[in-house]
C-alpha positions as a Markdown table, in Angstrom:
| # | Residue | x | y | z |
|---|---|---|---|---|
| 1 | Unk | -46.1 | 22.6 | -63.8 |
| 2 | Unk | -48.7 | 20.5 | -65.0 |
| 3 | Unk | -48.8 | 18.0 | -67.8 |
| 4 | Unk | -50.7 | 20.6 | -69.4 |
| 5 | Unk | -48.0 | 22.7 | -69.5 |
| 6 | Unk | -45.8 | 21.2 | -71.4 |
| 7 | Unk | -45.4 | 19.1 | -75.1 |
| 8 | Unk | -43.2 | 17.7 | -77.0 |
| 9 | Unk | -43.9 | 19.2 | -80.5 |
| 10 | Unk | -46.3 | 21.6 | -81.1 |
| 11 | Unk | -47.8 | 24.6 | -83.2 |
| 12 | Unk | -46.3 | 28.3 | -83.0 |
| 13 | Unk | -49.8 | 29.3 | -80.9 |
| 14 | Unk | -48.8 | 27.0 | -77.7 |
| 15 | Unk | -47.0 | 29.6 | -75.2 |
| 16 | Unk | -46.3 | 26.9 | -73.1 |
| 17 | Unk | -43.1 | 24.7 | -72.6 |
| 18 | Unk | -42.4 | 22.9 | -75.5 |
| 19 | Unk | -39.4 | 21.1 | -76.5 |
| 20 | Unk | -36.7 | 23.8 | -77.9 |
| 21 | Unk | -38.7 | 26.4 | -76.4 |
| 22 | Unk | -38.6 | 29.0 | -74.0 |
| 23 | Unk | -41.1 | 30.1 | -71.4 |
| 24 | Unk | -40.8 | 32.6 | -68.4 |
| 25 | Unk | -41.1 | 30.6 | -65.2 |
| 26 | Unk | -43.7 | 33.3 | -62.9 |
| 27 | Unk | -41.3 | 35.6 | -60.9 |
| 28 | Unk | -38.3 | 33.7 | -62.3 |
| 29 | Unk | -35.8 | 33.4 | -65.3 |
| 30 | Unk | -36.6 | 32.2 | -68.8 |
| 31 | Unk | -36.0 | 28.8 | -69.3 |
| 32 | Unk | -35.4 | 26.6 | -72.6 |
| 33 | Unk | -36.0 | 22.6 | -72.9 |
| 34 | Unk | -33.5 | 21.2 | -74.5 |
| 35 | Unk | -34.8 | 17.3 | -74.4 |
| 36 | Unk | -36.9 | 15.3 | -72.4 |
| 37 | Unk | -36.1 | 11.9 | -70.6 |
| 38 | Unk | -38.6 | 9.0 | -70.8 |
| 39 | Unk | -40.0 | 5.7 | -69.0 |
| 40 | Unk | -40.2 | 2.3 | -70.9 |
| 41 | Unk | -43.6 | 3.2 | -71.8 |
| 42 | Unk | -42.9 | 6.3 | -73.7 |
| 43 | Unk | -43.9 | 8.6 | -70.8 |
| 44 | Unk | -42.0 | 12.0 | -70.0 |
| 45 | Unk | -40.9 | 11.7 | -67.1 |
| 46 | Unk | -38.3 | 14.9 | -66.6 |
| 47 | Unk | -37.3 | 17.4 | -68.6 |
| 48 | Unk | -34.0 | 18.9 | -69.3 |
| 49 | Unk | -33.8 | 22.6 | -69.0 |
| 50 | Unk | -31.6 | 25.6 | -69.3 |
| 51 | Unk | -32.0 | 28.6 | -67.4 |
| 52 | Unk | -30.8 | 32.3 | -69.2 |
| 53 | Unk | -29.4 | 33.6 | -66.0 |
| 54 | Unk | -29.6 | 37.5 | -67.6 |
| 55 | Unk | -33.5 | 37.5 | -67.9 |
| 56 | Unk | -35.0 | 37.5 | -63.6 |
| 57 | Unk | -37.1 | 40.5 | -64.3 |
| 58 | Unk | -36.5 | 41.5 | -67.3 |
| 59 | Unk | -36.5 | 40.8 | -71.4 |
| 60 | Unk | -34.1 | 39.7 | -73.6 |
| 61 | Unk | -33.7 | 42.1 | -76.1 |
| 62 | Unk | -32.2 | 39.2 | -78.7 |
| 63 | Unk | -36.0 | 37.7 | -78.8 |
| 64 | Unk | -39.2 | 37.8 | -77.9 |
| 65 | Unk | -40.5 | 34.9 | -74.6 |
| 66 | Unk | -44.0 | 35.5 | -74.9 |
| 67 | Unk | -45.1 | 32.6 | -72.6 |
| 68 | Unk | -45.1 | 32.3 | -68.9 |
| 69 | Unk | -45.7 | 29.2 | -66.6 |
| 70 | Unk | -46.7 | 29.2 | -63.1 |
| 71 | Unk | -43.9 | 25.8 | -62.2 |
| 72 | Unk | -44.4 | 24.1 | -58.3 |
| 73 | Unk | -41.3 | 22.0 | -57.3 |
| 74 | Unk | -42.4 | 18.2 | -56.9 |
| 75 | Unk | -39.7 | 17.8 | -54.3 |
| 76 | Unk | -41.2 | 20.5 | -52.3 |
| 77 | Unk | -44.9 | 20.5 | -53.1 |
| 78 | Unk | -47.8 | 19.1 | -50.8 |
| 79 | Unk | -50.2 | 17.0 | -52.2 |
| 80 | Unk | -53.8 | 17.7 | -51.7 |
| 81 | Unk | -57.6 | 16.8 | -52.9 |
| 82 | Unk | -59.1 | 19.0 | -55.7 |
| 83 | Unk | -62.8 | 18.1 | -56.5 |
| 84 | Unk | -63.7 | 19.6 | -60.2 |
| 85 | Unk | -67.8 | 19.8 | -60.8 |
| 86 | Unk | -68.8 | 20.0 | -64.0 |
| 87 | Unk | -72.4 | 20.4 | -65.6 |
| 88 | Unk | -75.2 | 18.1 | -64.2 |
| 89 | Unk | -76.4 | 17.4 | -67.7 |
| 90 | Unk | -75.2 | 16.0 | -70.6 |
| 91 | Unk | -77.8 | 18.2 | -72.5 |
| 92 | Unk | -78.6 | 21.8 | -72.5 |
| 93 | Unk | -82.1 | 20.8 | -72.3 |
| 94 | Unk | -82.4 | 17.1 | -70.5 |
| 95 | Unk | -86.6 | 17.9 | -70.0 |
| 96 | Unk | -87.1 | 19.0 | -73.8 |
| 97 | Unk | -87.8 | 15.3 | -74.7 |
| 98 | Unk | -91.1 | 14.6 | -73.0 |
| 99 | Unk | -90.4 | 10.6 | -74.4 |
| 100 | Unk | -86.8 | 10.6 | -72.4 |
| 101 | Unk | -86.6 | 10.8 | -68.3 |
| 102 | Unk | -84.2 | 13.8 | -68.0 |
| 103 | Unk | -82.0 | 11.3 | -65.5 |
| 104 | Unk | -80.7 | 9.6 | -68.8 |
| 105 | Unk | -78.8 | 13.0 | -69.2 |
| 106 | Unk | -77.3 | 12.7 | -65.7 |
| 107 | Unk | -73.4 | 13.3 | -66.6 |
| 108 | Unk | -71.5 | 10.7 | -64.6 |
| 109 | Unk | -68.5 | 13.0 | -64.5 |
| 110 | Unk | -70.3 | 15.8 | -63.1 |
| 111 | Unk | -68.3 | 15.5 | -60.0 |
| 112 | Unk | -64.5 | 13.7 | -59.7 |
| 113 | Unk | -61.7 | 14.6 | -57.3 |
| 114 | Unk | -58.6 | 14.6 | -57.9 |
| 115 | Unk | -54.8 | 14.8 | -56.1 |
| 116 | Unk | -52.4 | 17.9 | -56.9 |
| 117 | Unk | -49.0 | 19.1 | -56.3 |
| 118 | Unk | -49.8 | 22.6 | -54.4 |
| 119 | Unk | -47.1 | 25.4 | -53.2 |
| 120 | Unk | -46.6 | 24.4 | -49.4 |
| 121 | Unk | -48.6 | 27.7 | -48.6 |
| 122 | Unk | -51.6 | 26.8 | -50.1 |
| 123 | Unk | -52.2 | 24.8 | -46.8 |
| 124 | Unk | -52.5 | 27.4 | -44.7 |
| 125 | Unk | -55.7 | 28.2 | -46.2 |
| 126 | Unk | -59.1 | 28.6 | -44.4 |
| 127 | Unk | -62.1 | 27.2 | -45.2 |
| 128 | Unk | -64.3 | 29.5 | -47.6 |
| 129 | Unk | -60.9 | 31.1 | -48.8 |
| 130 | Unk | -60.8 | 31.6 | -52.4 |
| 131 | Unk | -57.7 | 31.4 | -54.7 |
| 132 | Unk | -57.0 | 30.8 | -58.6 |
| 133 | Unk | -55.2 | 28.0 | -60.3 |
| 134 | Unk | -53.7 | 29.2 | -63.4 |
| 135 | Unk | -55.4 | 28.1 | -66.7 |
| 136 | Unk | -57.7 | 26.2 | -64.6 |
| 137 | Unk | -60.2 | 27.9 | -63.0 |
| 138 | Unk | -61.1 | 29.6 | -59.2 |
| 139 | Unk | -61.1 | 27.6 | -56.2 |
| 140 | Unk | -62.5 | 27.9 | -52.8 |
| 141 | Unk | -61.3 | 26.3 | -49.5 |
| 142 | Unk | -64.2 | 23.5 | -48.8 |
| 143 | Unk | -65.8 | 24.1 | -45.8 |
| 144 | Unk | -66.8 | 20.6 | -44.3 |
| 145 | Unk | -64.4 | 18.5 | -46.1 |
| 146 | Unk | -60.8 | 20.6 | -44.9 |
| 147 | Unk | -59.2 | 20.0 | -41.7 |
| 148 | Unk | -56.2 | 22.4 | -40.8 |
| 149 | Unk | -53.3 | 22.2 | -42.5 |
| 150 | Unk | -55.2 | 19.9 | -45.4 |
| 151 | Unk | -57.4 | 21.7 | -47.3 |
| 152 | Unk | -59.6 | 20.5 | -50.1 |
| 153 | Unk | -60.5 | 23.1 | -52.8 |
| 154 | Unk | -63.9 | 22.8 | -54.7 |
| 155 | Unk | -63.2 | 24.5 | -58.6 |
| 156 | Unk | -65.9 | 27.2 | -58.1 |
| 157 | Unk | -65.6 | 28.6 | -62.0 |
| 158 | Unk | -63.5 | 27.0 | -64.7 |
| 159 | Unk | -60.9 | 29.2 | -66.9 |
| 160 | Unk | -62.6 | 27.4 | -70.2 |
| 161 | Unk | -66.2 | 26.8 | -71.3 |
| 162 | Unk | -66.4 | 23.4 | -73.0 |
| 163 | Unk | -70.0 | 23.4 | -73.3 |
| 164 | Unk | -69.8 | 26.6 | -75.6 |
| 165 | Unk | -67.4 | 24.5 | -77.5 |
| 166 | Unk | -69.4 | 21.6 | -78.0 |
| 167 | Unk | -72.4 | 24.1 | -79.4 |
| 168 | Unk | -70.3 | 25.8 | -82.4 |
């Protein structure tokens, strides 16, 4: 579970964790946070759950779970190298200014890696294999950069489109 998954307080629309909430953990049991625990600075750094031992495949017909989480033990994960590519250009049209060089639109973020906590059996994957990673986007298996039994995924397609969000 990412950090993404999860807040403290939030609006009825967020079918994620959220404290007092329930989610479905994928091919698992409904779980409820009941608190969280944090550093000195503030941070979250575990949460406390509860796990409704009645609901492994099936509804609770006392209420309604609409959320579901894809959740990857830390104790048991493998980290690995994500690299995320983004648009080249800060603008849609970085030639439509004929007064600007278009490399003053180069985004500097266009390309960043990054380390994530994978299932173990993502390693076995072989270059050029393609997978997705749930609210994120679809990854392939880079073919220069993975060795075997250490892959590193490229993010091929993202899940959202912040560019058309940055238009409306």
């Amino acid at each position: 579970m990412s950090r993404t998954t999860f807040k403290e307080e939030a609006n009825r629309k967020f079918h994620r964790l959220k404290k007092g909430g329930e989610v479905r953990l994928r091919y698992g049991y409904i779980i409820k946070c009941d608190d969280v625990e944090k550093d000195a600075d503030g941070v979250i750094t575990k949460l406390l759950c509860t796990v409704d031992h009645d609901t492994l495949n099936k509804q609770p017909e006392d209420r309604k779970v609409k959320g579901v989480i894809h959740w990857v033990s830390a104790d048991h994960a493998v980290k690995t190298s994500i690299r995320l590519f983004d648009r080249l250009f800060t603008e849609e049209h970085p030639e439509a200014d004929k007064e600007i060089s278009f490399t003053k639109y180069v985004n500097p973020e266009s390309s960043t890696e990054v380390t994530a906590l994978c299932e173990p059996s993502l390693m076995e994957m072989a270059a050029g294999e393609q997978c997705q990673f749930e609210r994120i986007g679809y990854f392939c298996v880079d073919n220069k950069l993975s060795k075997p039994g250490a892959p590193v995924f490229n993010r091929t397609v993202a899940l959202r489109d912040s560019w058309a969000k940055s238009k409306s």
